[in-house]
C-alpha positions in Angstrom: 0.0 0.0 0.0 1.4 3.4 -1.4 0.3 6.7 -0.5 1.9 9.9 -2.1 2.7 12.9 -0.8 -0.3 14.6 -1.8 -2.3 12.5 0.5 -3.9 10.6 -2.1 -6.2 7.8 -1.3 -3.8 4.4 -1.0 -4.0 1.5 -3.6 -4.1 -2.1 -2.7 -4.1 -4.7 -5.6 -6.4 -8.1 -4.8 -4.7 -11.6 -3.9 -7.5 -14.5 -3.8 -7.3 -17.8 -2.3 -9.7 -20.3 -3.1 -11.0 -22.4 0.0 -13.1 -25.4 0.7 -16.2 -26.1 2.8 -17.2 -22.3 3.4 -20.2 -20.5 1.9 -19.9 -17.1 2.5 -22.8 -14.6 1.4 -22.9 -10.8 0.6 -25.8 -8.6 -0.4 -26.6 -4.7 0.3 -29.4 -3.9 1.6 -29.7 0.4 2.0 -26.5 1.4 3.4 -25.6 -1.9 5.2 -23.7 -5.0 3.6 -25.4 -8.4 4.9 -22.7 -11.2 5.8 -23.2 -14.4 6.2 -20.5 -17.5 6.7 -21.8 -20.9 6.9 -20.4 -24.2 7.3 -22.4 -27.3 7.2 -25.4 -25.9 9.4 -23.8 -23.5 11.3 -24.1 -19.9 10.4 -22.6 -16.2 11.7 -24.1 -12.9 10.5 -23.4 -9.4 10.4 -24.2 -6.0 9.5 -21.8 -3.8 8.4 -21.5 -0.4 6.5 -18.6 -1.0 4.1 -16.8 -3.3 2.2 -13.6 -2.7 4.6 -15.7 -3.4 7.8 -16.6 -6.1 5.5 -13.2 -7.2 4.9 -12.9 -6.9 8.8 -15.5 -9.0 10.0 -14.3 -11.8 7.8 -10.6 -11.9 8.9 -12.1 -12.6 12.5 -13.4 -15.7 11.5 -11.1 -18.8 11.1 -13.5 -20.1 8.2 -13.1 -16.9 6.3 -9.8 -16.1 5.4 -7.8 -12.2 3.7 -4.3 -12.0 1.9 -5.5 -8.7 0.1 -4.2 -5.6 -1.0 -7.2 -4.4 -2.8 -7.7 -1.6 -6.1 -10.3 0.4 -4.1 -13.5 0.9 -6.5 -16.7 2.8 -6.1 -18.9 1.6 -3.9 -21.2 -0.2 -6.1 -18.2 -1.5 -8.0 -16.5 -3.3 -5.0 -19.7 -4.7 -3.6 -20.3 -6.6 -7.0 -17.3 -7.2 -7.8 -16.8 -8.8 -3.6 -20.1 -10.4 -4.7 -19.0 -12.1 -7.7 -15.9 -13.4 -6.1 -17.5 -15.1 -3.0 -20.1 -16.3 -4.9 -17.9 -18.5 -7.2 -17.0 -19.7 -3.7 -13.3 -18.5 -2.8 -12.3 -17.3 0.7 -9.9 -14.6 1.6 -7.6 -14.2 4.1 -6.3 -10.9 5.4 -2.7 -10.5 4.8 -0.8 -12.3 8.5 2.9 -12.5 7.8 4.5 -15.4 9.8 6.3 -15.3 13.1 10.2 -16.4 12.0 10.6 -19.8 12.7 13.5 -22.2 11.5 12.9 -23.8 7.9 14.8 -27.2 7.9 18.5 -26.7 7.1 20.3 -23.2 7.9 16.6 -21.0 6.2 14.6 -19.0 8.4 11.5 -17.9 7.2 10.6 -14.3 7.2 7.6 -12.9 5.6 5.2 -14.6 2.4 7.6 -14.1 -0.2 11.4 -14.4 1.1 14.0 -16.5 2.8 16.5 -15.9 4.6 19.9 -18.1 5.6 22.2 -18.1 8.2 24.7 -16.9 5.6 22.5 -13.7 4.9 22.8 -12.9 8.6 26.1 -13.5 9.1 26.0 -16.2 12.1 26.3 -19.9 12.8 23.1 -22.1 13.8 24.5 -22.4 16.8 24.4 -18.4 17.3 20.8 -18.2 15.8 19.5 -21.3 18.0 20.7 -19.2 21.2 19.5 -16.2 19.9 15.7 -17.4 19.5 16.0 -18.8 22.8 17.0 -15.1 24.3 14.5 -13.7 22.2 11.2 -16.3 23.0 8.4 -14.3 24.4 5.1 -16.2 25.3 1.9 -15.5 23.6 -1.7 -16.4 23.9 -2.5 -19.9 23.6 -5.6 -19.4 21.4 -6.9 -17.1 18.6 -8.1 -14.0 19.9 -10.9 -12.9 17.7 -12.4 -10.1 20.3 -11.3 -7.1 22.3 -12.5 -8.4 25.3 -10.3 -11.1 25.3 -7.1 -9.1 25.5 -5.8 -8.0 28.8 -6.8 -5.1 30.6 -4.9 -2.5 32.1 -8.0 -1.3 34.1 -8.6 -4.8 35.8 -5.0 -5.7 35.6 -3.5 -5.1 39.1 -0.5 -5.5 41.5 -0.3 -6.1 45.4 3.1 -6.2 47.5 3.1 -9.2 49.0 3.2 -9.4 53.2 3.6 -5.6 53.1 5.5 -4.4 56.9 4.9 -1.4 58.6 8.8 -0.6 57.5 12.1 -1.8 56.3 15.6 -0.9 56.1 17.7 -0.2 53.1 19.0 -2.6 50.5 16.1 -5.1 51.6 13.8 -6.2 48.5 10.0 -6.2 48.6 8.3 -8.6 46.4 5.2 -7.4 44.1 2.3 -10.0 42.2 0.9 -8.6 39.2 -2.4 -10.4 38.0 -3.4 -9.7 34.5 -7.5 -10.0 33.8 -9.0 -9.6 30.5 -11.8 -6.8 29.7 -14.0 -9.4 31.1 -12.3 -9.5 34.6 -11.6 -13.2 33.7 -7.8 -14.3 34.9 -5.7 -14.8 31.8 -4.4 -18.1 31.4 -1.1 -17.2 29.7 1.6 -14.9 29.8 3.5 -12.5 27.3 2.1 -9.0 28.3 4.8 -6.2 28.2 4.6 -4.8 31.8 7.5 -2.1 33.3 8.1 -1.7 36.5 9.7 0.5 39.6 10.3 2.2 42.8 10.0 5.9 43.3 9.8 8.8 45.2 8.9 11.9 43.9 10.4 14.5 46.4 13.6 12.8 46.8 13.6 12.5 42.9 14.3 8.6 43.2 13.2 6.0 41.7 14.8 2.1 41.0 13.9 -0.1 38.5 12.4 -3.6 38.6 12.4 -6.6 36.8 9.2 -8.5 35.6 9.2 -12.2 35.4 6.5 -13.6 33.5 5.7 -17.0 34.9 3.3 -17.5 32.0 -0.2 -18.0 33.3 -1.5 -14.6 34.1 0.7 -14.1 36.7 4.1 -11.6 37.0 6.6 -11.1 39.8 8.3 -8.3 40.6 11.2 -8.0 43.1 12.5 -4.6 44.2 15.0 -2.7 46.0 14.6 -0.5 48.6 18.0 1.4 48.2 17.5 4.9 49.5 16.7 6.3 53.4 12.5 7.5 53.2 9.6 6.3 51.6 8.6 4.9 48.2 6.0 4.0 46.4 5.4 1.0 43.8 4.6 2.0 40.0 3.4 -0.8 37.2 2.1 -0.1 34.0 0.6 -2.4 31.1 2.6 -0.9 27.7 1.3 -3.4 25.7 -0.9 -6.1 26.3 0.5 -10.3 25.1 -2.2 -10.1 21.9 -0.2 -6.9 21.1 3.0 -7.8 21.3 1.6 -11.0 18.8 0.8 -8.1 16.6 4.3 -6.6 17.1 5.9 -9.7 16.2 3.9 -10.4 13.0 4.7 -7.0 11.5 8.3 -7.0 12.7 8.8 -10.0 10.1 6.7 -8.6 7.9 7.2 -7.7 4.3 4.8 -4.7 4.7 7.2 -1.5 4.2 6.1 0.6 7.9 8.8 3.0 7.0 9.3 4.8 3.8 12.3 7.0 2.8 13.0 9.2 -0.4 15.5 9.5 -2.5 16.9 12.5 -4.4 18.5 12.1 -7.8 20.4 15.7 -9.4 21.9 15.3 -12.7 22.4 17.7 -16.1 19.8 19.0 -17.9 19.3 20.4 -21.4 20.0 24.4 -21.9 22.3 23.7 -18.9 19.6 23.5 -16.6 19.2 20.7 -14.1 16.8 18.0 -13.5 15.9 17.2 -9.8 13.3 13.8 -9.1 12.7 12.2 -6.2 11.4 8.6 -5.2 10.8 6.2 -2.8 13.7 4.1 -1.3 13.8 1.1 1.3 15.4 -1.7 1.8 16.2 -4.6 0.0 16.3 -7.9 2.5 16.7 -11.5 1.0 16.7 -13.3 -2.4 13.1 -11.9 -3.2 12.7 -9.2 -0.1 12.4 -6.1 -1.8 9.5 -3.8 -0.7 9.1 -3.4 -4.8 9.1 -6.0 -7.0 10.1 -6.5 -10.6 12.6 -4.5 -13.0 11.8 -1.2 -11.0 14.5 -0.8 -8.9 18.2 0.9 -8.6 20.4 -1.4 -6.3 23.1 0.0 -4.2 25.0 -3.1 -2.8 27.5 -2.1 -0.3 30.8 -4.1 -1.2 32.2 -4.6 2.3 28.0 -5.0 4.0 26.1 -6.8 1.7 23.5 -4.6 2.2 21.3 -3.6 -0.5 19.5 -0.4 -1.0 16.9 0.1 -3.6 14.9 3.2 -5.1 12.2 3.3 -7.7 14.2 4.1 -11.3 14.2 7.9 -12.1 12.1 8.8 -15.5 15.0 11.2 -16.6 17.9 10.4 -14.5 20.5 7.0 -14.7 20.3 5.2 -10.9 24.0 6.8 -10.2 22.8 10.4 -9.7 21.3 9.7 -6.4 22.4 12.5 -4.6 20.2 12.6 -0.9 18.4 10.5 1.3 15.5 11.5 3.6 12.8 9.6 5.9 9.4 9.2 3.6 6.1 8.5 4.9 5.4 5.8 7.8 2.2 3.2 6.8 0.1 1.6 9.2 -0.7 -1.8 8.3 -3.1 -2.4 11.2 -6.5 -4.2 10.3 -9.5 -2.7 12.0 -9.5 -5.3 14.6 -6.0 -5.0 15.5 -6.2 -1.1 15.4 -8.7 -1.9 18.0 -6.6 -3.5 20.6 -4.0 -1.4 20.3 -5.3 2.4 21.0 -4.0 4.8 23.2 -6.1 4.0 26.0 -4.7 0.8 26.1 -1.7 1.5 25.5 1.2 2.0 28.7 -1.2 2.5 31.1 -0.6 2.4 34.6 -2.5 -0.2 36.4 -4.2 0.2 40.2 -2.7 -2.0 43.1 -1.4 -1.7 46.2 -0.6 2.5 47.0 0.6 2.7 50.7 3.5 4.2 51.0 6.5 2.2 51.9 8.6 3.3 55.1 12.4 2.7 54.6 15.0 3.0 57.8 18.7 3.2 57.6 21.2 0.6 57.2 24.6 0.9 58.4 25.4 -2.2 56.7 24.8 -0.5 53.1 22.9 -1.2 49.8 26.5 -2.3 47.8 27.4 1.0 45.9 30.7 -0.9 44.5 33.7 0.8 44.2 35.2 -1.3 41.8 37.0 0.4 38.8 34.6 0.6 35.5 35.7 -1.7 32.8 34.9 -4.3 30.2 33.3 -7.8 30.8 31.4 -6.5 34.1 28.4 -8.2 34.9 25.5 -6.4 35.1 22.8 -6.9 38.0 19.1 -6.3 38.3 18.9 -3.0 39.4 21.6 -2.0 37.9 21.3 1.4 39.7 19.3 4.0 40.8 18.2 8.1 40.9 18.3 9.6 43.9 18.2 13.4 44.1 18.7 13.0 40.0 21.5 10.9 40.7 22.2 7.9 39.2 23.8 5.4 41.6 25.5 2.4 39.7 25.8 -1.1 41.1 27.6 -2.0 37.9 31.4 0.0 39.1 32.5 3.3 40.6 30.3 6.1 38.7 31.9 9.7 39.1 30.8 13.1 38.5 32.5 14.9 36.5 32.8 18.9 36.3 33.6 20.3 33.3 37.3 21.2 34.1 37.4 17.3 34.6 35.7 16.4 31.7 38.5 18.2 29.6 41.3 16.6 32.1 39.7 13.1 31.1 39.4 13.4 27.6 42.8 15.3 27.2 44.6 13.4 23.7 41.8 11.5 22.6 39.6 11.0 19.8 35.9 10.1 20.5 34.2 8.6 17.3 30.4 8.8 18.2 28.5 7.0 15.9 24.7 6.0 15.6 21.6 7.9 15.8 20.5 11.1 17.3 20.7 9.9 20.9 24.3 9.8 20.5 24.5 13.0 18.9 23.3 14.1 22.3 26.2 13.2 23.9 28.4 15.0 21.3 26.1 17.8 22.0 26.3 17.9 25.4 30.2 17.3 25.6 30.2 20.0 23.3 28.5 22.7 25.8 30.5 21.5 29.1 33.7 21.0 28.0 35.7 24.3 28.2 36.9 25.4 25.4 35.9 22.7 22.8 34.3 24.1 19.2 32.7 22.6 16.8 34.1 22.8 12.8 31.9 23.8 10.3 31.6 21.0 8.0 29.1 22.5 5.5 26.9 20.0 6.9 23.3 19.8 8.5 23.5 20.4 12.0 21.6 18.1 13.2 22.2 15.5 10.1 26.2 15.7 10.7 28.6 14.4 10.2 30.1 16.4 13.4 33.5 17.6 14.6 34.1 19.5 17.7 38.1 20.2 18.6 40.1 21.3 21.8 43.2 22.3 20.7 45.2 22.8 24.1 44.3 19.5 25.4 44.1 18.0 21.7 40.8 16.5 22.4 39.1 15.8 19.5 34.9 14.7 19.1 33.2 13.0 15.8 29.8 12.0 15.2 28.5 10.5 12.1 24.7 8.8 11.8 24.9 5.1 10.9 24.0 4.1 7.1 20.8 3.4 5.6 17.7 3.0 6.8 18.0 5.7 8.4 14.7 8.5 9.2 16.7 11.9 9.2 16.0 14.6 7.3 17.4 15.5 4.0 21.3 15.2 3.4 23.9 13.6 1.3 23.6 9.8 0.7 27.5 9.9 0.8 27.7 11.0 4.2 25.5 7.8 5.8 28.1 5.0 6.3 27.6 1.6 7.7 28.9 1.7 11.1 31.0 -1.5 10.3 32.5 0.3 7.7 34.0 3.4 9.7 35.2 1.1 12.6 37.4 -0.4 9.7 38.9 2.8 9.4 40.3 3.6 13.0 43.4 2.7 13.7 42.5 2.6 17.2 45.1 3.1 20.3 45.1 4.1 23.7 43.7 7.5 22.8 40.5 6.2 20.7 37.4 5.6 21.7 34.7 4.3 19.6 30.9 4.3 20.9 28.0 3.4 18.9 24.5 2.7 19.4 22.0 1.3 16.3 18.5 0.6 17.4 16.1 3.6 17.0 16.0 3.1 12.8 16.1 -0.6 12.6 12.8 -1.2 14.7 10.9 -0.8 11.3 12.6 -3.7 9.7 13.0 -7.5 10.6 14.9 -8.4 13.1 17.0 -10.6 11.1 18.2 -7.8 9.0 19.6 -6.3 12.4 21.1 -9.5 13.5 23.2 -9.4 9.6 24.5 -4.9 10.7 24.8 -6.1 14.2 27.5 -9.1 12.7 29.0 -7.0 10.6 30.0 -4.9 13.7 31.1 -7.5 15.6 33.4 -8.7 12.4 34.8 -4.9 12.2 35.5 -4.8 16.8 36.8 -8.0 17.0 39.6 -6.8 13.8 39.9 -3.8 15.6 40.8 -4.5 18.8 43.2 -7.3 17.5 45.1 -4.9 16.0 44.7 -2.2 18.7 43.6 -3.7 21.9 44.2 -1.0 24.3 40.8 0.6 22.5 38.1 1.9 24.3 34.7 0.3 22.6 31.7 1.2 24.2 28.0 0.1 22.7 25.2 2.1 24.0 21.9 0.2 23.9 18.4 1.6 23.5 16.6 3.4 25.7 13.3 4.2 26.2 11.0 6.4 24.0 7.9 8.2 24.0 6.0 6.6 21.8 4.6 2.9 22.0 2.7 2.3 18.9 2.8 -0.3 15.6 6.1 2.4 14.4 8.0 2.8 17.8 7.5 0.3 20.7 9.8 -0.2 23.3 9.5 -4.1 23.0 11.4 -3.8 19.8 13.9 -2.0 21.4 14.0 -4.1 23.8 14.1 -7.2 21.4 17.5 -5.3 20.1 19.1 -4.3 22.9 18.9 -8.1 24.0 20.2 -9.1 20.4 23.2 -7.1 20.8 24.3 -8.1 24.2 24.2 -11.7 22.8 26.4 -11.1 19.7 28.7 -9.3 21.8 28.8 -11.2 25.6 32.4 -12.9 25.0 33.7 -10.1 23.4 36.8 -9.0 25.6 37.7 -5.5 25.7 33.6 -4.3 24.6 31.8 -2.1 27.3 27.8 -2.6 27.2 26.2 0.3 28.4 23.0 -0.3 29.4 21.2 2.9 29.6 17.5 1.1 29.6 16.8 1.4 33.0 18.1 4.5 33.3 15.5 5.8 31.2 12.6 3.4 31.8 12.1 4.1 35.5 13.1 8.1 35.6 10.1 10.4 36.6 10.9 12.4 33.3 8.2 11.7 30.7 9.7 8.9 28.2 11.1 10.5 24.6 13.2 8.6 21.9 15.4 11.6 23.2 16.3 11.7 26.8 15.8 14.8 28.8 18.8 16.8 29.8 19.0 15.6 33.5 19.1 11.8 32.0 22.2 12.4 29.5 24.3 14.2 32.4 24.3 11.1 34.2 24.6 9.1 30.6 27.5 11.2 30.2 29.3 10.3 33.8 28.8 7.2 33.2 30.6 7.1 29.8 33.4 9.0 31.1 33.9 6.7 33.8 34.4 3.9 31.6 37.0 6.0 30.0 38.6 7.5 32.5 38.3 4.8 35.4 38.9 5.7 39.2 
């Protein structure tokens, strides 16, 4: 489905499948459309006002099936021409692209039309078999075919279980979460995305805690009580288990969410110049293209794999593409599924047990370690927490840094920041609070980069360049997006460089195989580097957070990343994995895609004491 930039109304072509044993029956009558499905001598009805609600009503019924992407007609048209198809007795079935499951041999498959080997990706069986294990998420364990049947964040609730009159720090209280559907019936199964925490408003604290889904209804939550005063327990519902089904399906989907544009500049006649502009997306296995047929440019990248492609130019040759933008996002929610997943179901917080929790001191303490920061630390559940907008890390010794200090730590090194625009928030913060730094002007966008900031008395030296395509920036210069692989080839590395990269905010449109094949290729290009030059710093920064939580942008697909990467990478020596998740999830600041000032200052101690260890 295609919709320009006009806003014109989208165009869907028709897929049939023919099916045996059904019966279904259409007819107007007025303004309504009659439907009837039969099977032997049972029968459903339904009234509806459109062909679409039509369409609908069908793909709720497991003896009426839709793989459509419909011309849209006149009304009278469709309703004949829907007529004559179900009365030569086909069935459709609205389009419901497979969950990826293994394919005998080293094939996974990923949507209706494409598969996609082990070779494409870049990894062994061995490393996909664990990775589907890390990345299993329970579901429901029967078609859901109403809204009622979904979980409820209004009957949902929590209660701390054998609640005292007070406790003293670093002791854990234990929380039950019940999940109940619109019906107030106890769900039988698990998979619902909950997020917890601990907070207190007026001390600006807060903790974050771990759900554990033991996959009948019921979630546990352990938390910590790490700070002297009182607290309060928080759960929400983001999305319920049927939406996280709906989640998966579209993340392996060959429906293109995202859409991006592509520029092409090139000579004209009377030495004018002819400017055209298409769509672009990515090209992902032997037959994954979003377009199919002869319509295509290719752009392979030779060191990648990957393959770009944008609809041919009517004047122009496919090497004058010039820029690259974001295009429109498409919503390939049915009505039904639309349904389930509004707002007002949608990271909601859920009533339980309020009373306010009374916390004593411990002379013992809570185990702020004071252990150096470095690679290969393990990380524990919390692995911190705010207090007074503090973050307090369990993981090693975090410092503060003033801006004098920053300088001091950063003194003869080159920073290459690479990624997304959360990690252009670090170059911009470094960029106001260490004294003296200025940034070059490299004639390019400020916001799309590449960056360069220099301080020439302490040689200090700060890059940031945004990660290849697909990529949803605004308009710049295709030659400036490089795979992040790519430009880790090119450091030399050394004591004085530090590489940090983050990928995850532009890849949640596309299948999560495609981000297992970048995230190998950046393994590949760390592990060369630090052979050559292992007294690199390599950080990762993983996902955070974001503001929204919808079919586009939901945190379960970051979250579905984040635990990706820390798989490819866990026995990686010499790679820091900084896990700034929890440091956004359970923070009192409203959740954005970019994290609020207060959030990065602590991001930004932390990074510097990985660099600059004490």
């Amino acid at each position: 489905m295609t919709m320009d930039d006009g806003g014109s109304r989208p165009h869907r072509r028709l897929r049939f499948q023919a099916g045996e044993g059904v019966v279904p029956v259409i007819a107007r009558t007025s303004s309504l459309l009659v439907l009837r499905a039969h099977t032997g001598s049972s029968a459903q009805w339904a009234h509806v006002e459109s062909v679409k609600a039509a369409l609908a009503w069908m793909s709720l019924r497991p003896s009426l099936c839709v793989h459509y992407e419909r011309q849209l007609l006149s009304a009278d048209d469709e309703v004949m021409t829907l007529w004559r198809f179900l009365e030569s007795g086909h069935q459709i079935r609205l389009f419901q692209p497979p969950i990826p499951k293994r394919v005998k041999g080293k094939q996974i498959q990923t949507n209706s039309s494409s598969v996609i080997s082990i070779h494409d990706m870049g990894i062994s069986e061995e490393e996909w078999d664990r990775l589907q294990k890390a990345l299993d998420w329970p579901g429901p364990d029967q078609e859901i075919t109403q809204l009622n049947q979904s979980t409820s964040p209004v009957h949902s609730t929590f209660s701390i279980v054998g609640l005292k009159e007070s406790y003293k720090v670093g002791e854990n209280i234990s929380v039950t979460i019940t999940a109940r559907d619109h019906n107030k019936n106890l769900k039988r199964y698990g998979g619902d995305f909950f997020q917890a925490k601990l907070f207190n408003s007026k001390l600006k604290a807060s903790v974050y805690g771990e759900v554990v889904d033991h996959c009948n209804g019921t979630y546990s939550v352990a938390l910590l009580l790490p700070w002297e005063g009182q607290a309060q327990v928080y759960v929400r519902l983001e999305h319920s288990s049927e939406v996280v089904q709906i989640l998966k399906k579209y993340r392996e989907s060959s429906f293109p969410r995202s859409h991006y544009n592509g520029y092409f500049e090139g000579p004209g006649p009377n030495k004018t110049r002819i400017h055209e502009v298409v769509q672009c997306n990515l090209k992902w296995g032997a037959d994954g293209g979003w377009s199919k047929g002869d319509c295509c440019c290719e752009y392979k990248d030779i060191k990648t794999g990957t393959v770009w492609q944008c609809e041919r130019p009517k004047k122009l040759s496919c090497d004058k593409l010039v820029h690259h933008s974001l295009g429109g996002l498409e919503n390939p929610l049915n009505p039904f599924e639309k349904q389930i997943f509004t707002k007002k179901l949608t990271n909601v917080a859920i009533t339980g047990d309020t009373q306010i929790i009374n916390i004593l001191p411990n002379t013992t303490g809570i185990g702020i370690t004071m252990e150096r920061c470095r690679s290969g630390m393990t990380k524990p559940v919390p692995a911190g927490f705010y207090l007074k907008d503090v973050w307090k890390s369990f993981v090693c010794n975090t410092q503060k840094f003033s801006s004098s200090q920053m300088g001091n730590c950063l003194k003869n090194k080159i920073v290459y920041l690479m990624g997304d625009s959360t990690t252009r928030q670090w170059f911009e913060y470094l960029e106001r609070k260490v004294p003296d730094i200025k940034r070059m002007d490299l004639h390019t966008p400020r916001t799309g980069g590449p960056l360069m900031a220099v301080e020439l008395k302490n040689n200090i030296i700060v890059h940031w360049r945004p990660h290849g395509v697909p990529l949803r920036f605004t308009k710049m210069l295709i030659t400036d997006l490089h795979y992040i692989s790519n430009d880790i080839d090119e450091i030399a590395g050394g004591p004085h460089a530090v590489v940090v990269f983050t990928i995850f905010a532009h890849l949640v449109f596309h299948p999560i195989t495609f981000y297992v094949h970048e995230v190998a290729k950046i393994h590949q290009s760390v592990v060369a580097l630090l052979s050559r030059a292992p007294e690199t710093t390599v950080i990762i920064k993983s996902g955070n957070t974001a503001g929204l939580k919808d079919i586009f942008q939901s945190d379960w697909y970051t979250m579905q990343l984040n635990t990706v990467m820390q798989e490819m990478f866990r026995d990686i020596d010499g790679v820091i994995y900084f896990d700034v998740w929890q440091m956004t999830s359970c923070h009192y600041l409203c959740e954005d895609i970019h994290p609020g000032p207060v959030i990065i200052a602590n991001e930004i101690d932390m990074l510097l004491s990985y660099i600059c260890p004490a």
